[in-house]
N, C-alpha and C positions, 0 to 999 in steps of 0.2 A: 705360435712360438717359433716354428722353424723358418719363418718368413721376417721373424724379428731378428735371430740369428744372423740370416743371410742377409740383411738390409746393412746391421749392426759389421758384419766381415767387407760387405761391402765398401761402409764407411769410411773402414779401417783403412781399404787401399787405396781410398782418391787420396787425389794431391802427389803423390810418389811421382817421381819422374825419372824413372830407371833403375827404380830398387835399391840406390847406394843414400850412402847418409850425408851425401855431399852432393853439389850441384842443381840443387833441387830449384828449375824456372820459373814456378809456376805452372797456373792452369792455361795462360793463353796461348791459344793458335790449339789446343789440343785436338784429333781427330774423334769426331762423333760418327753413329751410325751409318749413315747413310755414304759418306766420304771413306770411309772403312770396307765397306763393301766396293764401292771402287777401286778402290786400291788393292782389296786380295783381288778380285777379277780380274787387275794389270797383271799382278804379281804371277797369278796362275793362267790367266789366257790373254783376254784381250781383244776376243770374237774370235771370228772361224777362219781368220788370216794365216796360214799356214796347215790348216787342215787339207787340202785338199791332197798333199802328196797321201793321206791314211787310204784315198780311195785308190790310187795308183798303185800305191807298195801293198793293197790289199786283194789288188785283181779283180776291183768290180766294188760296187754300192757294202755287199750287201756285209763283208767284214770290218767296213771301216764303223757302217750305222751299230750293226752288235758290238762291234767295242767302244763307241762314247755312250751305250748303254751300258756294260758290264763293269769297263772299266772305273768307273766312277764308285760303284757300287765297291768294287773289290780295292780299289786304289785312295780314292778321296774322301771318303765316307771316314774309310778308317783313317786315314791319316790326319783328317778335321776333327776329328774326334779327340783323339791325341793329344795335338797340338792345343787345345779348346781345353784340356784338364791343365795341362803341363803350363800355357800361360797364364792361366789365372792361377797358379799355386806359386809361379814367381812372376810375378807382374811387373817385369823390369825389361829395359832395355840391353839387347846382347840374346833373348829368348831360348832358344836352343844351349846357347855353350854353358849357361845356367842350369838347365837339367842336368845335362850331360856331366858337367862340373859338381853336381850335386850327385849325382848315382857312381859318377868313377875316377872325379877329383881333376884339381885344374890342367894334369897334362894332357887328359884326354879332351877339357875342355874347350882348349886352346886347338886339339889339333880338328873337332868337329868345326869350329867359328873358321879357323886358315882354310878347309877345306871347301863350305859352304861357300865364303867369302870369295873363295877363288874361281869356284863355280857361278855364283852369282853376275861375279863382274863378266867371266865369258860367256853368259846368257845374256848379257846388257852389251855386248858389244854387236849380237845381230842387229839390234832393230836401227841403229842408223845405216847399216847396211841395207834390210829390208825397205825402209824409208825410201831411201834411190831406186830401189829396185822396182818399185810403184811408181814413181814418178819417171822413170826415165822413159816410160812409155806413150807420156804425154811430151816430156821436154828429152828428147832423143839425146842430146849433148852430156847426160850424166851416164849413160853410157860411157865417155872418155877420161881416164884414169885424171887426165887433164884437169876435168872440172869436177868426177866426183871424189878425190883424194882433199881437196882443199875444200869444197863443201859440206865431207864429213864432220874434217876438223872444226870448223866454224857451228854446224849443228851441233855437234859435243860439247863445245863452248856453252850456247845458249840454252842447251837446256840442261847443263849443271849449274849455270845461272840461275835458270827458274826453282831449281831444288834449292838453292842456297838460300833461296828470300820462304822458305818456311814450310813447315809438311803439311799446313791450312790450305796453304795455296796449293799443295799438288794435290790434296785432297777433292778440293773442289772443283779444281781442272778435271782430275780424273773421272768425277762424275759428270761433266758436259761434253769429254771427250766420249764417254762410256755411252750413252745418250745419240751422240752424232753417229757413231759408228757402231751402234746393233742398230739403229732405226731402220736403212734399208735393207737389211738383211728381211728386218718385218713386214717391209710395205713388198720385197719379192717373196718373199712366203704367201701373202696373201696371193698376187699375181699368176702365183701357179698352180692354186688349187685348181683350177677349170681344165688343166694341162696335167694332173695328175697320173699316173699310173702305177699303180704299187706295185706290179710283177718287175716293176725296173730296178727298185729296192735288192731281188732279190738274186740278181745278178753276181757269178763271183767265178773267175777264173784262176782253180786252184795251182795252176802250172805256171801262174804271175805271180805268184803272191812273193811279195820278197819281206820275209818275216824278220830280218833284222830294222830294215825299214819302217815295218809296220810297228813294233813294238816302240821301236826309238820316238817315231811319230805321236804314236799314243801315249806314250810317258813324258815326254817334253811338254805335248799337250794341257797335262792333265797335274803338273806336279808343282812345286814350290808351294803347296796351303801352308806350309808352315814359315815363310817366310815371313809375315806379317807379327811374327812373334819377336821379334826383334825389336818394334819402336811399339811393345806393347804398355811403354812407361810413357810414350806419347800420347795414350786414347784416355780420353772421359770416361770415367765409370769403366773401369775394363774387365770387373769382373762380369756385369750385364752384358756391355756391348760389345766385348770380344767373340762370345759363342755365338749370338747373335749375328755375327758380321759374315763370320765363317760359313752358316749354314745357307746363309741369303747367297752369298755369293757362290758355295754351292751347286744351287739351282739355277743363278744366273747366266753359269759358265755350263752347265750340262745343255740349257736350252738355246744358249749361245751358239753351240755347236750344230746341234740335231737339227735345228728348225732350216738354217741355208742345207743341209745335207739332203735331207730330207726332199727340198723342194730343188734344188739344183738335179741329182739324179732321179727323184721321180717324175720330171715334168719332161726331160731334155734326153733323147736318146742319145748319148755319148759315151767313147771308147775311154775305159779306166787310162788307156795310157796317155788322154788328152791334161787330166788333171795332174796339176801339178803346180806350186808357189802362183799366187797373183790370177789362181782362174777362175775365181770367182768373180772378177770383172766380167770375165768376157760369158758367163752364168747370165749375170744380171742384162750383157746386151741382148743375150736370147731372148729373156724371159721379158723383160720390161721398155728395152731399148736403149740408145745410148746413153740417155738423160740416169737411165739407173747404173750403168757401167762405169761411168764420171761419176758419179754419187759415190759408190765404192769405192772405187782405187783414191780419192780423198778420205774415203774411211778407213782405208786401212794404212795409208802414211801417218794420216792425224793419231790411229792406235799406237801404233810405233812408237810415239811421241809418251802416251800412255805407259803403255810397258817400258820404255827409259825409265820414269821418272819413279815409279813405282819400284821397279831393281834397285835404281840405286840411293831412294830413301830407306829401304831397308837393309841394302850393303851397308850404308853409312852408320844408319844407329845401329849395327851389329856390334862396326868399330868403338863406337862412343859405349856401348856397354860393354864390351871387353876392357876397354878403358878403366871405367868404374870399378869394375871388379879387381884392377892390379895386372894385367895380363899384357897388356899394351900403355906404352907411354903415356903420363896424363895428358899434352897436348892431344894427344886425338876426342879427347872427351870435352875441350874447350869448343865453347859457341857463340856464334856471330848474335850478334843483335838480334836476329831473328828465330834464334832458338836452335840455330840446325849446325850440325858440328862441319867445321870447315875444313881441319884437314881430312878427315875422314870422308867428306867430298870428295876434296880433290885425290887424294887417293883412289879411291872405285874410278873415277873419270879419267886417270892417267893411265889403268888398267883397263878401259874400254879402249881407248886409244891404241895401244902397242900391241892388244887383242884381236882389232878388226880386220886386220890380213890373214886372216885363216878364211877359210871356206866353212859354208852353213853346213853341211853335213856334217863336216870337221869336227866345229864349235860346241850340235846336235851332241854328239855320241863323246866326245870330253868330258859335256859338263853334264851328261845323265849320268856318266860312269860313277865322276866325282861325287855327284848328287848322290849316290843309290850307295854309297859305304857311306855317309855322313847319315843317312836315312837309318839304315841297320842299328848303328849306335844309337841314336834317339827310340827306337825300339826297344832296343835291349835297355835303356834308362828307363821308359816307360815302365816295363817289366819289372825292373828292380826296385823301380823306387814305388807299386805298390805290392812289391812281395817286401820288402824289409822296411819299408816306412809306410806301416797303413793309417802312421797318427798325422802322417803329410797334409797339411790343411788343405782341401782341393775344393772353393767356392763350386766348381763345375766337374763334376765327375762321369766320365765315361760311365753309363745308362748299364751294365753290368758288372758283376761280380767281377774277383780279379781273374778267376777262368776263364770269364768270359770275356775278360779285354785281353787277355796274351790268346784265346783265338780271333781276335781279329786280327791281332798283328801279325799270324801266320800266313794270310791268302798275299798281303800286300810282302810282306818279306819273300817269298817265294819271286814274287814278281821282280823285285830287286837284284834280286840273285841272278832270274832268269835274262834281266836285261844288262847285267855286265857280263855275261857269259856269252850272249853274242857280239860283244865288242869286239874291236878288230887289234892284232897287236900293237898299231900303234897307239892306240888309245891303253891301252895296257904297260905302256909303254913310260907318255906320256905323265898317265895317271900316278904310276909310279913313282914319279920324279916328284910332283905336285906332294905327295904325302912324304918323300925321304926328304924333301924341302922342310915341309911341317914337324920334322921329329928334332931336325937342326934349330927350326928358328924360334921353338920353347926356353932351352937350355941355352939358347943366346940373350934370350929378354930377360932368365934369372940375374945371367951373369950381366949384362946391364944392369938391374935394378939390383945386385947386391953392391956391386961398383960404386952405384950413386951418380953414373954417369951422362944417364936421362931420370926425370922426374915422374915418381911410380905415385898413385892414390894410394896413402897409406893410414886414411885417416878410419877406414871399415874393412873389416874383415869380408872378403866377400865369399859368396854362396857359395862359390867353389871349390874354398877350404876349409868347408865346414862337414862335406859329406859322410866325416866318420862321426860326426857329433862330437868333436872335440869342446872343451869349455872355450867359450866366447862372449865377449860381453863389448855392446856397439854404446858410446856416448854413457857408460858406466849404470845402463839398465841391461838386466840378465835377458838372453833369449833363450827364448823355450822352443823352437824351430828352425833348421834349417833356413824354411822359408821365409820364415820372422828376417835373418838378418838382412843388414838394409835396409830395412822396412822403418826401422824403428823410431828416424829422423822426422817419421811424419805423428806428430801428437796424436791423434786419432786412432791410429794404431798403438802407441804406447800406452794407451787407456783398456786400449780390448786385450795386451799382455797384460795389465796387472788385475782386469777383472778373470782373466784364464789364469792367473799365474798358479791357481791352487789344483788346477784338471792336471791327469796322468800326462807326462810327456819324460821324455827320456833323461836328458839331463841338463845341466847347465851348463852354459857355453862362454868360455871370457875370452876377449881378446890378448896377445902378450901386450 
């Protein structure tokens, strides 16, 4: 019975294409399994491309290896968890500002989506940075502001090109690029068993350690799982395949890590302060020769290429479901023949652009700050929304009691906490601006859309102003859940409200 239930909830949410009662493309081009774990793996790693400064800033092996073990545990675990209940109870495109809209209403909505979004696109403006930075060691000339300023711009061109023609095709690039570049990291894993030594592991000079570094490192690392919640009105079946994807990718990205750390300091007696961005190459000439050092430094330009295209498919449809929801102009929710919103494109990719002249460390410690207060509030939604809505339908529900999911979100919040508090002031600074930005530019899009002076979706009530449970009613059929509205466009679901219409739920909801 309870397998016919969840088959029957399941039903209910294919076809939906971002939870609004409008817009609805269909099923083609949607992301299945396997393309889905690709792309959280972009979205959150990417391989072990930038790991190496965790052994530098940690003073040796043996703090960086304990924390992509602990961290994960204490950091992505719960945070995959989270995000794994919270998308499949609104399975729409915009992810986050949904909950968030739904536990504290759309102004807080709006300002978790500006904040993530702004974060997002300065995490997407390193890797065509990192890009040059791998290649320029083969072709010396990107070195010169000369050649790599107009090479940038031309990269950022072409591959918000490739994001434009569909989220199938990044899908599936991500999984060939994902493929190309773990592969040598496995064939040097293998190469250094015979070169092994595990007292090298346990190496750590605590009068190096430089602990802003290190946490920043392992937070950049290890973070954005929830990203993927965003174009979760893009996946097949997303109440199966979303948890599913999450936990794959998971373990993809913990072993991503471990397996080159692992074999790079235990095989190679070298000084922590050798490592640092791009040394994993010259790892792999050690261990294997040059044929695997060339192998690498093409694996990790070609990742780069990965992690773009994964940012900013899910910058994008963040924009197209704030869209939906009334929150941003309806042109940004308009889509190319292809499915994929195009100004909401070209928006993340104008903000990669004007973003890339900052420095990596810079960029690092910005857009964790930003990150780790939009993280909080999705916490604290978590929290609320199952202390006061436990009739919240939640296909996937976090594996304990409600005690026992607001203590997972203590070790990961702490850690939040702890990583803007070594921020430096201009990041505090900064960060600042970014959110007194955000408090302005709500009360600017009201008085737009009360004006009439840009085009608002006014045809559904969305999630976000329904979080007191106000009466609502979407195409003149009652909903009986927060979650329900939006939903209700797709017939399959309007069958499984009028067989629940008679179960306990709070009240009825009408649109004016």
């Amino acid at each position: 019975m309870a397998d016919e239930e969840l088959r029957q909830e399941d039903d209910a949410y294919k076809g939906t294409s971002g939870g609004s009662c409008s817009n609805n493309h269909g099923n083609n081009g949607r992301l299945t399994l396997i393309p889905l774990i690709a792309l959280i793996f972009y979205e959150v790693s990417g391989g072990p491309f930038g790991v190496e400064d965790s052994v530098k800033a940690g003073g040796g092996p043996l703090l960086a290896l304990l924390g992509f073990l602990a961290f994960p545990l204490i950091w992505s675990v719960p945070e995959a968890l989270i995000t794994a209940e919270l998308s499949t109870s609104f399975p729409e495109n915009g992810g986050y500002v949904a909950w968030i809209s739904a536990a504290f209403g759309p102004f807080w909505g709006f300002q978790e989506g500006f904040w993530k979004w702004f974060s997002g696109v300065m995490d997407n403006a390193l890797y065509p940075v990192l890009f040059l930075d791998y290649l320029k060691h083969s072709v010396p000339v990107f070195s010169m502001a000369i050649a790599r300023i107009p090479f940038l711009l031309f990269m950022t061109f072409c591959l918000t090109y490739l994001n434009y023609r569909g989220l199938a095709i990044v899908g599936f690039a991500s999984v060939a690029l994902a493929a190309f570049s773990l592969l040598p990291f496995l064939v040097m894993g293998v190469l250094s068993i015979r070169r092994l030594k595990p007292r090298r592991w346990l190496v750590m000079d605590v009068s190096k350690v430089n602990w802003r570094g290190y946490f920043n490192s392992m937070f950049w690392n290890l973070n954005y799982w929830d990203k993927a919640s965003t174009l979760v009105g893009e996946i097949e079946n997303p109440i199966k395949t979303f948890p599913k994807a999450l936990f794959g990718a998971v373990i993809l990205v913990m072993l991503s890590y471990l397996i080159p750390l692992l074999a790079g300091t235990g095989a190679l007696e070298i000084s922590a302060s050798e490592w640092s961005d791009g040394y994993f190459a010259q790892v792999g000439m050690l261990i294997g020769g040059a044929w695997l050092r060339s192998w690498i430094q093409v694996a990790a330009a070609l990742s780069n290429i990965g992690l773009f295209e994964a940012e900013m498919s899910s910058d994008a449809f963040q924009l197209l479901g704030m869209s939906e929801m009334g929150m941003l102009p309806e042109i940004f929710s308009y889509r190319s023949k292809y499915g994929t919103p195009t100004l909401s494109i070209l928006c993340s990719a104008t903000g990669v652009v004007f973003l890339s002249w900052m420095s990596f460390q810079e960029i690092i410690e910005f857009l964790n700050f930003l990150y780790s207060v939009g993280m909080l509030l999705e916490f604290a939604a978590f929290i609320k929304l199952r202390i006061k809505r436990p009739d919240l339908p939640r296909p996937y529900r976090v594996p304990f009691g409600t005690t026992g999911a607001i203590i997972i979100c203590l070790p990961p919040a702490l850690l939040l906490v702890l990583v803007m508090c070594l921020a430096s002031l201009k990041t505090f600074v900064v960060s600042a601006a970014v959110i007194i930005l955000g408090f302005v530019l709500y009360p600017s899009m009201e008085y737009v859309k009360n004006y009439k002076w840009l085009m608002f979706d006014s045809t559904v009530l969305p999630i976000s102003q329904v979080h007191e449970a106000a009466p609502a009613v979407c195409e003149g059929k009652e909903v009986i859940d927060e979650a329900s509205v939006c939903l209700l466009s797709d017939p399959s679901y309007a069958k499984k409200e009028e067989h629940n219409e008679d179960s306990s739920m709070e009240g009825v909801l009408k649109l004016d």
